[in-house]
C-alpha positions as CSV (number, residue, x, y, z in Angstrom):
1,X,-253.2,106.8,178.7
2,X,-253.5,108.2,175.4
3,X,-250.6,110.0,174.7
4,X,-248.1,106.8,173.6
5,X,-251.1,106.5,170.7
6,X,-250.6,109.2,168.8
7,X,-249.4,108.8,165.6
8,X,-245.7,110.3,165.1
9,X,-246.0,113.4,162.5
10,X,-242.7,113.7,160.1
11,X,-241.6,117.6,160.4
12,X,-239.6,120.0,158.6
13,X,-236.8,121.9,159.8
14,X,-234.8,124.9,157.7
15,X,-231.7,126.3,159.2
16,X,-230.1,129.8,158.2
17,X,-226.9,130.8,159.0
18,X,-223.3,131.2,157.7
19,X,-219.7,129.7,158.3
20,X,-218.1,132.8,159.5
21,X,-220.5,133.5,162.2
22,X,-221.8,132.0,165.5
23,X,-225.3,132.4,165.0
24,X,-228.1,129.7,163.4
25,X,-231.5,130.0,163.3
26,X,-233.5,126.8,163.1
27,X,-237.3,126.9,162.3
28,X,-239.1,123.7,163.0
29,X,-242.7,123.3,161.0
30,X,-244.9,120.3,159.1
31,X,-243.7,118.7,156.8
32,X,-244.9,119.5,153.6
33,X,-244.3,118.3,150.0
34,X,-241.0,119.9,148.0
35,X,-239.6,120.8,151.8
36,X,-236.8,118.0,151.5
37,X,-233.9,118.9,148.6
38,X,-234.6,115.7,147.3
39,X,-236.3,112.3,147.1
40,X,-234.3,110.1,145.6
41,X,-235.5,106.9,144.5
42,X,-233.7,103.5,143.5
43,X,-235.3,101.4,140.9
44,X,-232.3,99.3,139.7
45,X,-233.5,95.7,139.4
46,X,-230.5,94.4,142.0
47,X,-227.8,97.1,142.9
48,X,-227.9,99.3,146.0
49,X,-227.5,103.5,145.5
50,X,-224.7,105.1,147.9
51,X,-225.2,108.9,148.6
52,X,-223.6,111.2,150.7
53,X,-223.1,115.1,151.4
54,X,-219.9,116.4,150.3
55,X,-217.3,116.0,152.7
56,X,-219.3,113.2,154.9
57,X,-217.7,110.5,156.4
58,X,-220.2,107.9,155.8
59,X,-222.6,107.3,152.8
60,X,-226.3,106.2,153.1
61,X,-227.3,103.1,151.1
62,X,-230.6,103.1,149.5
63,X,-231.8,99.2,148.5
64,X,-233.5,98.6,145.3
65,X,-236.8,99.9,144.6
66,X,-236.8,101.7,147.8
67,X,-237.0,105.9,148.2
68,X,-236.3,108.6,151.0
69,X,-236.7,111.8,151.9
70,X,-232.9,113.3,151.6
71,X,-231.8,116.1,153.7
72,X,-228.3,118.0,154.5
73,X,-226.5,115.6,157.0
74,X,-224.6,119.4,157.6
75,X,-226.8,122.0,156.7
76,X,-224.1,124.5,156.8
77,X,-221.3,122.7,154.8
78,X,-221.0,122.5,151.1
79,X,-224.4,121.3,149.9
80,X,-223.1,118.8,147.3
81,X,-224.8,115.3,147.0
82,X,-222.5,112.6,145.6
83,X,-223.7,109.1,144.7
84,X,-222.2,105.7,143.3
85,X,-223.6,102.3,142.5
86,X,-222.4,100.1,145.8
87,X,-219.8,98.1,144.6
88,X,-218.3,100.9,142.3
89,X,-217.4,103.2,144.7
90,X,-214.5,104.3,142.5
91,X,-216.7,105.3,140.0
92,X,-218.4,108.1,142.5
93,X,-220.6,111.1,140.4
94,X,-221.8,114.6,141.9
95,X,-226.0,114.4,141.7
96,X,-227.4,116.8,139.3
97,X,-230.7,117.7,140.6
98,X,-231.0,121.4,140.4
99,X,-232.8,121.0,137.1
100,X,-234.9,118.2,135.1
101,X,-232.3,116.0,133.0
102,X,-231.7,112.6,132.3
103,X,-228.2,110.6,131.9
104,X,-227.1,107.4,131.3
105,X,-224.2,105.5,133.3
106,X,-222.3,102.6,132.9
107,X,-221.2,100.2,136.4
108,X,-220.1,96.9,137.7
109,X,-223.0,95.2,138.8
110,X,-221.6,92.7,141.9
111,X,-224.3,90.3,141.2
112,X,-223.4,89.5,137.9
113,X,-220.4,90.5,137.7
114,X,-220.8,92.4,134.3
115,X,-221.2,95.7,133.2
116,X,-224.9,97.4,133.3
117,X,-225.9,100.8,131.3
118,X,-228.7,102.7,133.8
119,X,-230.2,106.2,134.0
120,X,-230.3,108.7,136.5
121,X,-233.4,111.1,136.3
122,X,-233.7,114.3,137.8
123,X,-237.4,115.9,137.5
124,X,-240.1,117.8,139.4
125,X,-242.9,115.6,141.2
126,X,-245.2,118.6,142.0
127,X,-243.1,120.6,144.6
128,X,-240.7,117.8,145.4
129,X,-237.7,117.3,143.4
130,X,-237.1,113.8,142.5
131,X,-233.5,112.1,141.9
132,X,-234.3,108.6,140.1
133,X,-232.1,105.6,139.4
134,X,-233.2,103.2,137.0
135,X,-232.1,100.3,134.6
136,X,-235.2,100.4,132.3
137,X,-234.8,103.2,130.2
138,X,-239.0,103.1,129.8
139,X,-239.5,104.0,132.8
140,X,-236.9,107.3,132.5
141,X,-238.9,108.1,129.1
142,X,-242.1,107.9,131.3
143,X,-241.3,110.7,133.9
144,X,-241.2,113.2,130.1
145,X,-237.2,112.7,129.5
146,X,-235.5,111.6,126.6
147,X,-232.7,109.1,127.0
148,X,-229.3,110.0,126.6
């Protein structure tokens, strides 16, 4: 009678392998903070984030102020996250979050139909590396970047 009231735990897998071979290993564990490549947050005031993996077919659209937890949609393809404002899909940008740096964009926003100058923010949260979109160039000064 208890068992449909546990609570669901979120867990961590890591797969090794390569291309040219058959083989995959796949270890399943907790999850623990810094195991995803990247939580990517969206703090635009009104436009919506696309992201994908290099090579996916379909993006994953993040609202505004919302986060996840990103992982490789194919862990052993090309791991290469590219993102673009909804809207300005034409206007698409490889994510830069192997290191802590911050830098400023220009896009159409659809709601107003005008131009708007943002930041994205790449930085360390503890373990966890954090990808942040933001139109308040405070707050990117408060995660200890300087605005480009």
């Amino acid at each position: 009678k208890q068992w449909y009231q546990r609570r669901v735990r979120v867990v961590s897998t890591q797969s090794t392998g390569d291309v040219r071979t058959a083989s995959t290993e796949i270890r399943v564990g907790m999850y623990y903070k810094g195991a995803a490549p990247v939580r990517i947050e969206n703090l635009l005031s009104e436009s919506k984030i696309c992201f994908k993996q290099h090579s996916a077919m379909s993006a994953v659209t993040l609202d505004p102020n919302k986060s996840i937890l990103y992982t490789w949609d194919f862990p052993n393809k090309k791991r290469e996250l590219y993102w673009c404002v909804q809207g300005d899909e034409k206007n698409e940008k490889k994510a830069d979050f192997i290191k802590d740096n911050c830098v400023s964009f220009i896009y159409h926003d659809l709601l107003s139909q005008r131009q708007r100058r943002a930041q994205v923010v790449s930085f360390l949260d503890g373990l966890q590396r954090v990808l942040l979109f933001t139109d308040n160039p405070e707050i990117a000064e408060c995660v200890g970047h300087e605005v480009i």
